[in-house]
N, C-alpha and C positions, 0 to 999 in steps of 0.2 A: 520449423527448425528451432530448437533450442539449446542452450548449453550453459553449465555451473559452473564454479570452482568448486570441488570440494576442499573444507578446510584440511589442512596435512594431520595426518592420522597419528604422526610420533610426535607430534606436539604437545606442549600444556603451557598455561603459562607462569612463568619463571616463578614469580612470586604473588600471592592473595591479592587479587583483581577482585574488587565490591564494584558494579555494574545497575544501575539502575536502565531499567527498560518498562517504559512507558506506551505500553499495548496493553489490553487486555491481558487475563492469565490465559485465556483461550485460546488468542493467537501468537503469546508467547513458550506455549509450550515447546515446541521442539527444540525454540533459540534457549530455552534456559537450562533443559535436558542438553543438551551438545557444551553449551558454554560450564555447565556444572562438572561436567564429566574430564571438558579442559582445565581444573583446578581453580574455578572462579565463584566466586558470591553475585548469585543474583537477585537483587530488589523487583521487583514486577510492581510498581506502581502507575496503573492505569489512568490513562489524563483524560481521554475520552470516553464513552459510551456509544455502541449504535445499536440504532433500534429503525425498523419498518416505518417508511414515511407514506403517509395516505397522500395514494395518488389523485390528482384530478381527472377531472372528468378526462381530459385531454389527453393524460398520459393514460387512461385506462384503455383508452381508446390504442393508444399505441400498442400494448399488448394485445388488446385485440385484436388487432391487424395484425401480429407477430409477421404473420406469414406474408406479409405482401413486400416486407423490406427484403433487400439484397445483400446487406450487411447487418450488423450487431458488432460491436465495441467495447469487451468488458475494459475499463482499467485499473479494476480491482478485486480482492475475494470480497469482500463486503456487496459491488454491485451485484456480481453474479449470487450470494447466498440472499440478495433479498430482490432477485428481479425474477427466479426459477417459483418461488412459491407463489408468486402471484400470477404465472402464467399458467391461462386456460388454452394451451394449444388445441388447434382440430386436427382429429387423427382420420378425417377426411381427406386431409390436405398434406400431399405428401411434400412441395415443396417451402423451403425453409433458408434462411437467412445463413449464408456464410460466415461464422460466428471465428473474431478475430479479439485473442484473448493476450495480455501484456504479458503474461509472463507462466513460469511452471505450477505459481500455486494456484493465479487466476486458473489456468487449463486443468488443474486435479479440481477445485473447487466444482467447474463446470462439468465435470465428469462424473460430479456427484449425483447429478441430476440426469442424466442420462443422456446429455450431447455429446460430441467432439468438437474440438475447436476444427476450424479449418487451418488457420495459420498466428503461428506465435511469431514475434521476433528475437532472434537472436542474441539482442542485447532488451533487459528488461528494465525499461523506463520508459514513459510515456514521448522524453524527445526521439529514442530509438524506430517506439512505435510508428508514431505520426514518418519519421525516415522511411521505415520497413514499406509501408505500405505507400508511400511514393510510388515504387511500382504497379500497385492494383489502378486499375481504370475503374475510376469513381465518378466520371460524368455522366449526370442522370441518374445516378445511381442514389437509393433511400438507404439512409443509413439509423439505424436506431443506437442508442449510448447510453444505457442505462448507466446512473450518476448518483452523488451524494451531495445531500443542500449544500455543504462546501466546496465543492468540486470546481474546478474553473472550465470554461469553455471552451479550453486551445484545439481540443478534440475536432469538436463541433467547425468550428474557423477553419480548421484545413480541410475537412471535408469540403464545406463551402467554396474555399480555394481551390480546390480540385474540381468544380465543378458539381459537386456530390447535394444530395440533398435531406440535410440532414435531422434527426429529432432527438432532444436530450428529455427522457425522461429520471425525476428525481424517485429514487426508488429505495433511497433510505436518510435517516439523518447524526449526524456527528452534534453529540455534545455532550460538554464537559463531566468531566467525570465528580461529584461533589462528595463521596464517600472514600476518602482518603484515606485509611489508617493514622489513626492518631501517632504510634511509635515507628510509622516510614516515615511524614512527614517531621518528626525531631529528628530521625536520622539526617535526611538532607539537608534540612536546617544547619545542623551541625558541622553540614560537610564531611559526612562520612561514607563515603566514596569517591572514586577511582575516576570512572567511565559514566556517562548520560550518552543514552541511545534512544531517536528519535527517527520515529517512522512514519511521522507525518506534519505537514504545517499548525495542524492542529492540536496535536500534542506537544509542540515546540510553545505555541500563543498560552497555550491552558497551562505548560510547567511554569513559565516565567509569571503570568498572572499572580499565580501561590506564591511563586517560592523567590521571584525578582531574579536580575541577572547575576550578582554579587555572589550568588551559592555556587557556579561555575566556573569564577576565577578560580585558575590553574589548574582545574579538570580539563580530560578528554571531552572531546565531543564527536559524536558521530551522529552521521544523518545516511538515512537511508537510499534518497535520491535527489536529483538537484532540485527539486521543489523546494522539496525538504531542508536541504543545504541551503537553496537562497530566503526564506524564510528566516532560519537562525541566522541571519548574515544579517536581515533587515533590521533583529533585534540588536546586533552591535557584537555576537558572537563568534567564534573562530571555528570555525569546523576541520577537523583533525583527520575525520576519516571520512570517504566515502564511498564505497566498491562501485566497480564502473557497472555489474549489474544490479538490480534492486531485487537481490537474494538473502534469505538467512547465512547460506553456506557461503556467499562472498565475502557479509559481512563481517561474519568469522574471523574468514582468515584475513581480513583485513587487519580486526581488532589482535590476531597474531602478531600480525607484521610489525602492527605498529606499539606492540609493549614498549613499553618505558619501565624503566629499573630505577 
């Protein structure tokens, strides 16, 4: 089961919103296409980088076993695009892991590859998730969670508390992005922009590293989910917005809602 806001369609906003967002350009493409269209300037200046992490002997092994767990737990498009190329399924073996994906992009991501998810939850955040599946009977049960070197273990810990028996393999890794644009990073500097949009703890830790907290006073802030939100809080920051899904089109319309003139 899953479900969006879409942002409202006769909207724009009132007056030139400069927006920095700190993804990739690759995974910011649709958010800067939709927010350009609403009459906004977007920066895409990227804090992180991911790239394939060499697995262990251990985690290879887990893929090799794909087939013997009962679960699979993406909580990201990044795990699912770097844990599908490294898998050698046997097409001996018809059965396969009930694959339980966070949200709509993780479940298109996976779809890229040629699965179905079995079950999303309906609100797209990790504490939803870990909710959602309260319901699944997860005792005795193997659960695999492909991960990223930064990724925390709350996943893992409830399986365990359910009973479940779980394995985190790291199957990519997050880091800092050091190829900045020399004329984004004067922009910011300068404080020439509106909005900072942040979609992960790690591009929270990598913006403030560069640029210190001081470039923020009296900016927006938006964070994409409570990770995300309590991270910027730990820096001493105020988060302005956060949609209660961890969607493009919540964030949106959140960043609608909450114009300032």
């Amino acid at each position: 089961m899953t479900g969006t806001l879409n942002p409202p369609s006769n909207r724009r906003f009132r007056v030139l919103r400069r927006i920095i967002v700190t993804r990739t350009e690759e995974q910011s493409a649709s958010f800067v296409s939709q927010m350009t269209m609403l009459g906004a300037t977007v920066l895409v200046v990227p804090m992180i980088r991911i790239e394939p992490a060499v697995l262990s002997a251990g985690e290879m092994s887990m893929l090799d076993n794909f087939h013997d767990y009962d679960f699979i737990v993406f909580t990201s498009v990044n795990a699912a695009a770097n844990f599908f190329p490294q898998l050698k399924p046997d097409p001996t073996r018809h059965r396969r892991p009930a694959i339980i994906a966070i949200g709509s992009k993780t479940m298109a991501a996976i779809r890229n590859f040629g699965f179905t998810p079995d079950f999303v939850p309906e609100k797209f955040n990790a504490r939803n998730l870990m909710k959602s599946m309260g319901s699944i009977d997860l005792k005795g049960k193997r659960v695999l969670i492909p991960k990223g070197n930064l990724s925390g273990s709350e996943i893992a810990e409830f399986v365990r508390t359910r009973g479940g028996l779980p394995d985190e393999a790291v199957v990519y890794r997050t880091l800092p992005n050091e190829n900045i644009d020399e004329r984004l990073k004067e922009e910011i500097s300068s404080g020439h922009f509106d909005t900072a949009v942040f979609f992960s703890p790690s591009q929270v830790k990598n913006f403030l590293n560069i640029f210190g907290t001081s470039v923020l006073k009296g900016k927006q802030v938006a964070a994409i989910g409570p990770a995300t939100k309590k991270s910027a809080e730990q820096y001493g920051l105020v988060v302005d917005i956060m949609p209660e899904n961890s969607t493009t089109e919540e964030l949106i319309a959140s960043l609608l809602e909450h114009e300032e003139i």
